[in-house]
C-alpha positions in Angstrom: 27.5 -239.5 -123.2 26.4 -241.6 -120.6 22.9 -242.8 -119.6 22.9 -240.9 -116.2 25.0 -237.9 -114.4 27.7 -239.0 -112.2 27.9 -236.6 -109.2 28.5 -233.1 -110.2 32.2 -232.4 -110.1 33.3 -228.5 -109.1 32.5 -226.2 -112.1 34.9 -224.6 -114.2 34.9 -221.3 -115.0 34.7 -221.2 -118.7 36.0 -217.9 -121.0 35.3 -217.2 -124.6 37.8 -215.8 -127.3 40.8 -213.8 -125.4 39.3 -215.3 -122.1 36.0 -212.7 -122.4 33.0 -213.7 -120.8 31.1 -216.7 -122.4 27.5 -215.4 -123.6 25.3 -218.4 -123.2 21.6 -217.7 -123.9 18.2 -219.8 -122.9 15.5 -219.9 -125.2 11.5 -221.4 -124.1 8.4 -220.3 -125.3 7.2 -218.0 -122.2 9.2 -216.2 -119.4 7.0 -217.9 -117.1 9.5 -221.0 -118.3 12.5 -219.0 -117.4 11.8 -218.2 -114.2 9.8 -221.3 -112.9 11.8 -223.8 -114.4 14.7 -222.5 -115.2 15.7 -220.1 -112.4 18.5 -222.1 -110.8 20.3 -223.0 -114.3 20.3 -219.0 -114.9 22.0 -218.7 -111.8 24.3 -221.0 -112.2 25.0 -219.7 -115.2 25.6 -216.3 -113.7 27.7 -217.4 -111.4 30.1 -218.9 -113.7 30.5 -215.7 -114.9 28.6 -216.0 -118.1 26.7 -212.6 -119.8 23.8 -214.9 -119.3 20.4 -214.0 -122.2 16.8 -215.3 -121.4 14.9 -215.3 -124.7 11.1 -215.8 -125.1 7.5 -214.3 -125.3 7.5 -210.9 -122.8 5.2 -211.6 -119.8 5.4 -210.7 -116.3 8.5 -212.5 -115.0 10.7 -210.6 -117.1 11.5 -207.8 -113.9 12.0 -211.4 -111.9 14.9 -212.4 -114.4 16.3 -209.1 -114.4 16.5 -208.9 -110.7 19.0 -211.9 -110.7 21.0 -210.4 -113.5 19.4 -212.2 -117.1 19.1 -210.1 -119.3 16.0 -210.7 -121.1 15.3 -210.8 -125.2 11.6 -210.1 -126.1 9.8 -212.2 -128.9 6.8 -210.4 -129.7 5.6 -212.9 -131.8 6.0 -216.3 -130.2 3.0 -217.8 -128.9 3.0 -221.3 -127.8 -0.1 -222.8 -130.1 2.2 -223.6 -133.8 0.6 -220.5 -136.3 2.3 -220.7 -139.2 2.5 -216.6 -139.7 3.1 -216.1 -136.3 5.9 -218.5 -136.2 7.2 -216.8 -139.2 7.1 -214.0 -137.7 8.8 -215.3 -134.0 11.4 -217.1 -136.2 12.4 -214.1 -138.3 12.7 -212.3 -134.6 14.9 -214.9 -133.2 17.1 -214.6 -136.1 17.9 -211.1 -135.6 18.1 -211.6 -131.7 21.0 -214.3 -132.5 22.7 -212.0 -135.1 22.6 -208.8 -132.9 24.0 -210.6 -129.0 26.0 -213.3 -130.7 25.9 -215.8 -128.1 28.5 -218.6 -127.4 25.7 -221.0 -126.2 22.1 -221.3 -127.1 20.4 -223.6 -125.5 16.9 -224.4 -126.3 14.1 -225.5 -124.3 10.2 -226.5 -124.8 9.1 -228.1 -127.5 8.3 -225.1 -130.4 11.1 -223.6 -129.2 13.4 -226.3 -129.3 12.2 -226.8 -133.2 13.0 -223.6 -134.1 15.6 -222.4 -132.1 18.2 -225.7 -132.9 18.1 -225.0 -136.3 17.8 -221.0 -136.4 20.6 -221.6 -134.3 22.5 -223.4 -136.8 21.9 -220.6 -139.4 22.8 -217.7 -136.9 26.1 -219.9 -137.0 26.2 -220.0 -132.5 29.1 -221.9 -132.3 27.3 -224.7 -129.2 23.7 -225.4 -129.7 22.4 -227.7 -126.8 18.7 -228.9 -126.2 17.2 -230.0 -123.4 13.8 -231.8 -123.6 11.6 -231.5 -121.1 9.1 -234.2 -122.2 8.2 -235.4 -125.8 4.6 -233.6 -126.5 3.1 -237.2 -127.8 2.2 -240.2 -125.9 1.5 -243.8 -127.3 -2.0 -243.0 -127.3 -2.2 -239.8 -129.3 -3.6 -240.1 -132.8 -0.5 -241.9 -135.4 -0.8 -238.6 -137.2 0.5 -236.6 -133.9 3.0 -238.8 -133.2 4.6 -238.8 -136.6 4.6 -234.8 -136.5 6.2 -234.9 -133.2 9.0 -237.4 -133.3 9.0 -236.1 -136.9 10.3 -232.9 -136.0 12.0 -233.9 -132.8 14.0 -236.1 -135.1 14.8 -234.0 -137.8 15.9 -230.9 -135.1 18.1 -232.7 -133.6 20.4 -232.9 -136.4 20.9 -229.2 -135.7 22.5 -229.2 -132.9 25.3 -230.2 -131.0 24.0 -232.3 -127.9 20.9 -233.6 -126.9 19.8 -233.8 -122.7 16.7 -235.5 -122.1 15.0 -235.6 -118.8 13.9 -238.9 -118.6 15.6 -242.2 -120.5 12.4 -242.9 -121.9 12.7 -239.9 -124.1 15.9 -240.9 -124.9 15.4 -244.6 -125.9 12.2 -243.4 -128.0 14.8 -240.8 -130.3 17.8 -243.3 -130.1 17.6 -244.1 -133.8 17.9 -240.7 -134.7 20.2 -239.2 -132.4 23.4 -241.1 -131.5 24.4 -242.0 -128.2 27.7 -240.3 -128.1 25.7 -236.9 -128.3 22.6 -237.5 -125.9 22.2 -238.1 -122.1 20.1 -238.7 -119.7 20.4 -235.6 -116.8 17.1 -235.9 -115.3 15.7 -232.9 -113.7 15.9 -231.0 -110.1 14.8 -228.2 -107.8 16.3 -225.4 -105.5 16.1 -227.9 -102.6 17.2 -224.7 -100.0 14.0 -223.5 -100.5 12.4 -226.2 -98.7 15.1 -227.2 -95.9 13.1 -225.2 -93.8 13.5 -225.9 -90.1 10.9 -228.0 -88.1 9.8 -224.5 -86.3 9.7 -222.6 -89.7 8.1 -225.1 -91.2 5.2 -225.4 -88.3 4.7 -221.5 -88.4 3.9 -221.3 -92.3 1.8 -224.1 -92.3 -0.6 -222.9 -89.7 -0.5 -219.4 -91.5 -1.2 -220.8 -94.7 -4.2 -223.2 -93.1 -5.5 -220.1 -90.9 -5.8 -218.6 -94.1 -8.1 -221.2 -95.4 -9.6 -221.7 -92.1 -8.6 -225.4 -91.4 -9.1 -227.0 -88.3 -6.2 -228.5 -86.7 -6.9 -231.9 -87.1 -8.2 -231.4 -90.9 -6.3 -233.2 -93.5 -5.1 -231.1 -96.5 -4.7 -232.5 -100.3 -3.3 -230.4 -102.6 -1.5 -230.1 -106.7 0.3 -227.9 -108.8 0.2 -227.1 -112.1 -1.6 -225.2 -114.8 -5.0 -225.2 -114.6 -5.2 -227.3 -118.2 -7.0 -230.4 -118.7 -3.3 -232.3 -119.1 -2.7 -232.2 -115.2 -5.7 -234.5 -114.9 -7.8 -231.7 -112.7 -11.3 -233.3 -114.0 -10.1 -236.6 -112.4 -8.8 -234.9 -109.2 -12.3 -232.6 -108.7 -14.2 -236.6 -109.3 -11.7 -237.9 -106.6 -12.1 -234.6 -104.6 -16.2 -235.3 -104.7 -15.6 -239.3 -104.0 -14.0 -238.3 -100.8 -15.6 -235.2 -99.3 -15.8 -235.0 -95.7 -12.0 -236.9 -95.3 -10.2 -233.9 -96.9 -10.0 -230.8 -97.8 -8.9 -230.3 -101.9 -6.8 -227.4 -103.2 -5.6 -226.7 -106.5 -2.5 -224.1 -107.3 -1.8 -222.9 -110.7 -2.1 -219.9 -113.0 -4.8 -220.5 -115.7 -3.8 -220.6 -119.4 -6.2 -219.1 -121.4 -3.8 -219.9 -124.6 -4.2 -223.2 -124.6 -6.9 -225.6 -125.9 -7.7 -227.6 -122.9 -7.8 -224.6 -120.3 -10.1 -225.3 -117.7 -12.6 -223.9 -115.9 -14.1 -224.2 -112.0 -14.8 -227.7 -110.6 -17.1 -228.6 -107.4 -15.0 -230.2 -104.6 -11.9 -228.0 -104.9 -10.7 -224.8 -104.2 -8.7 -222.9 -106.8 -5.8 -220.5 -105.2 -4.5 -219.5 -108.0 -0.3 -218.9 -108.3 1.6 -218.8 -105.3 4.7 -216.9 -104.7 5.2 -218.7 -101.1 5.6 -222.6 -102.6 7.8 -223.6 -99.7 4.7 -222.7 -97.2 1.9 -224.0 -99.6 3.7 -227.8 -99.4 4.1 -227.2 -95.7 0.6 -226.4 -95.1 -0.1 -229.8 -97.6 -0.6 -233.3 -96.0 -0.2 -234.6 -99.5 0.1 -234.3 -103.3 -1.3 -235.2 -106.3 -1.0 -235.0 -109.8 -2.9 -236.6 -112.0 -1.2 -235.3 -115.1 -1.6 -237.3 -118.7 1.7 -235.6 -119.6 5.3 -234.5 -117.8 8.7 -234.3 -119.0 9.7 -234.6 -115.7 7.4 -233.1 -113.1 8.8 -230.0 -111.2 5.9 -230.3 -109.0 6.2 -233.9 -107.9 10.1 -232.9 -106.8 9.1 -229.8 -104.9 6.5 -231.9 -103.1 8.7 -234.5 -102.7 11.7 -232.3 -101.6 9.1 -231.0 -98.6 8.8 -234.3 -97.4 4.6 -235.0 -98.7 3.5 -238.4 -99.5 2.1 -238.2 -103.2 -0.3 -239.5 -105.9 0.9 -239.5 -109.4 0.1 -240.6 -112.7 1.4 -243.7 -113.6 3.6 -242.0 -117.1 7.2 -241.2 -117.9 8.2 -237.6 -116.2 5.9 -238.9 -113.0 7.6 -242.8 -112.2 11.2 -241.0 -112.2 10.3 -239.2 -109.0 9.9 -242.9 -107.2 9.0 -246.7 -107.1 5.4 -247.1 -106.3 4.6 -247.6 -102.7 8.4 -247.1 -101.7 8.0 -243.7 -102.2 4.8 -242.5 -103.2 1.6 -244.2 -104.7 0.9 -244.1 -108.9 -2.7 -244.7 -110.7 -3.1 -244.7 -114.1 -3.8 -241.6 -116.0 -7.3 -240.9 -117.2 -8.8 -243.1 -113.8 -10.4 -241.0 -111.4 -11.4 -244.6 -109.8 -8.1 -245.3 -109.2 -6.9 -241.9 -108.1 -9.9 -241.7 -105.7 -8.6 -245.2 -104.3 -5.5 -244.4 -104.0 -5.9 -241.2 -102.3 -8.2 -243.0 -99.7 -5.4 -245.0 -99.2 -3.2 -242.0 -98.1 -6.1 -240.4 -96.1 -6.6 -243.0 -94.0 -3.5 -244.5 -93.5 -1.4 -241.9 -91.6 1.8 -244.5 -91.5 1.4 -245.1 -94.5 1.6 -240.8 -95.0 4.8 -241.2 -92.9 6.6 -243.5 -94.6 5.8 -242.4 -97.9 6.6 -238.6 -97.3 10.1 -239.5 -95.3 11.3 -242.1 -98.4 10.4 -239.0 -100.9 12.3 -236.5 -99.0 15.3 -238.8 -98.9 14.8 -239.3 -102.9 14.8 -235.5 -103.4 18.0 -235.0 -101.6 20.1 -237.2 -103.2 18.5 -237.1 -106.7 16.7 -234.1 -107.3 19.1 -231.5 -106.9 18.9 -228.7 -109.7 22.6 -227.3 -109.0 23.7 -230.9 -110.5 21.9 -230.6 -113.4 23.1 -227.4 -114.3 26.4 -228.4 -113.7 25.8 -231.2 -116.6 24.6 -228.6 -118.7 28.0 -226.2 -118.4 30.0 -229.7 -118.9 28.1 -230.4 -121.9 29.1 -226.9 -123.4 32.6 -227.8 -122.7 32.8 -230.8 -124.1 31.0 -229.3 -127.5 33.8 -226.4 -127.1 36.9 -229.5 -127.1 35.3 -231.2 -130.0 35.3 -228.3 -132.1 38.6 -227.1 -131.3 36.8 -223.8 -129.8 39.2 -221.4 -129.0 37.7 -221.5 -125.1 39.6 -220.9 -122.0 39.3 -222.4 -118.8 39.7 -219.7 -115.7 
């Protein structure tokens, strides 16, 4: 498989056995996955015509999925720490799930989930198992003993399923000795960008609603990021920056909390925490730029939405955050951990409106012709396809 996607070509309308509907299922940890991340790969999926499964933890974006037509698989027992019971437990769940809706497709997302569901896969005997990874869960400076686990499983998974799609090349190049090349690719990542092709008097209506609501002034400059409020999207290092340059900005934060997780994190001094959004498109609108300071992405969601809305940004200087852009061509990058650097380079943006400008026009450009989710999703069905040929699947094409 190549390194990157050519274009995406028109998608075929694939059948099963007897030219039945294809039953391709998505697996991640959490529904919040599903729907956040994964929405428009569901839909594309529906609109090929596929009996198209959701399978992870219940929470409250399962109505969300059904609305659009997944139908969604509860695991009771996943959680997204690794417990050894509990995983037990989640695997011995999935296992029946796989028996019982027999899907053509699973395809397997996150990291846990990617682990267990590539080689319960296997054993449920799904005739395509795909993974996507959306970020390797150790960095070059996390303990030897973390990194072995991680590349240690990501390794031995892999030889479980049938392809391999990475987000970002560096992934790829890091498990290159233990998957081969002629069953990986690079597909990057991508958003809904309708969502945020608003028109210039849209735009200007949301984003004084969303300011009135936080009671800007006019001429007020507004900083904002996205994410979960954990202390891996670097929200320490944004409150310091926040503090550092009171009086130039305002500083918002949006983002569920995650009370699962180790480094959930609490209230800082200097910004204001909104919480999740439903109304994204408006939020960036009402932004006059980004940040992220994150010590981890796969390949940040966040940074493409912003960027698809046209914001100059600030992000980490880490794999999953240089693929949105080249720094200072289309946004600035500091190094993770540096809220010295952050603060600087967020001066930088404050006071330097061409500098705003150019930045948020080159990253709008980037998003439309790189960040398109629809062409990602395309790679994916072409991926089952190809698995299909190769094994001499008995697969139709409508």
């Amino acid at each position: 498989m190549p390194e990157h996607p050519p274009p995406a070509a028109p998608t075929p309308r694939l059948r099963g056995p007897g030219g039945r509907p294809l039953r391709v299922a998505h697996l991640t940890t959490v529904d919040m996955s599903l729907q956040l991340l994964l929405a428009t790969e569901l839909k594309v999926d529906l609109e090929a015509g596929f009996e198209t499964y959701g399978i992870s933890a219940p929470g409250p974006y399962v109505p969300e999925l059904a609305a659009i037509g997944v139908r969604h698989e509860p695991l009771h027992a996943l959680t997204r720490a690794w417990e050894p019971r509990a995983d037990a437990a989640a695997a011995r769940e999935l296992l029946a799930v796989l028996r019982r809706i027999r899907p053509d497709v699973l395809h397997t997302h996150n990291p846990k989930t990617g682990v267990l569901g590539r080689v319960l896969g296997r054993l449920a005997r799904v005739p395509v198992v795909v993974n996507t990874c959306h970020g390797l869960w150790a960095q070059a400076h996390d303990p030897l003993g973390k990194r072995a686990f991680v590349l240690g499983a990501e390794a031995l998974a892999a030889r479980f399923s049938h392809a391999e799609l990475y987000q970002n090349g560096e992934d790829r190049r890091t498990l290159a000795r233990a998957v081969p090349a002629r069953r990986s690719r690079v597909v990057g990542n991508g958003v809904d960008l309708t969502r945020f092709a608003t028109d210039p008097g849209e735009r200007a209506h949301t984003r004084a609603r969303l300011r009135g609501e936080l009671g800007l002034g006019p001429d007020e400059l507004l900083v904002g990021g996205v994410g979960r409020r954990v202390a891996e999207k670097g929200i320490r290092e944004y409150a310091e920056a926040a503090r550092a340059l009171a009086g130039k900005a305002r500083f918002v934060w949006i983002g569920p909390d995650d009370p699962d997780k180790p480094d959930a994190h609490g209230a800082e001094s200097g910004v204001t925490f909104l919480g999740p959004r439903a109304d994204m498109p408006a939020v960036y609108a009402a932004l006059d730029a980004f940040v992220l300071p994150s010590y981890r992405e796969g390949f940040s969601r966040s940074a493409m939405e912003a960027a698809a809305g046209g914001l100059p940004m600030v992000l980490s200087d880490i794999r999953g955050c240089r693929e949105i852009g080249t720094h200072d061509e289309h946004l600035l990058l500091a190094p993770p951990g540096d809220a010295r650097a952050l603060t600087g380079a967020l001066d930088r943006l404050l006071t330097e409106p061409g500098l705003r400008d150019r930045l948020g026009t080159a990253a709008r450009r980037r998003a439309e012709a790189t960040f398109d989710q629809r062409a990602v999703a395309a790679v994916s069905l072409a991926t089952y396809a190809a698995v299909a040929r190769a094994k001499a699947l008995p697969w139709t094409v409508g």
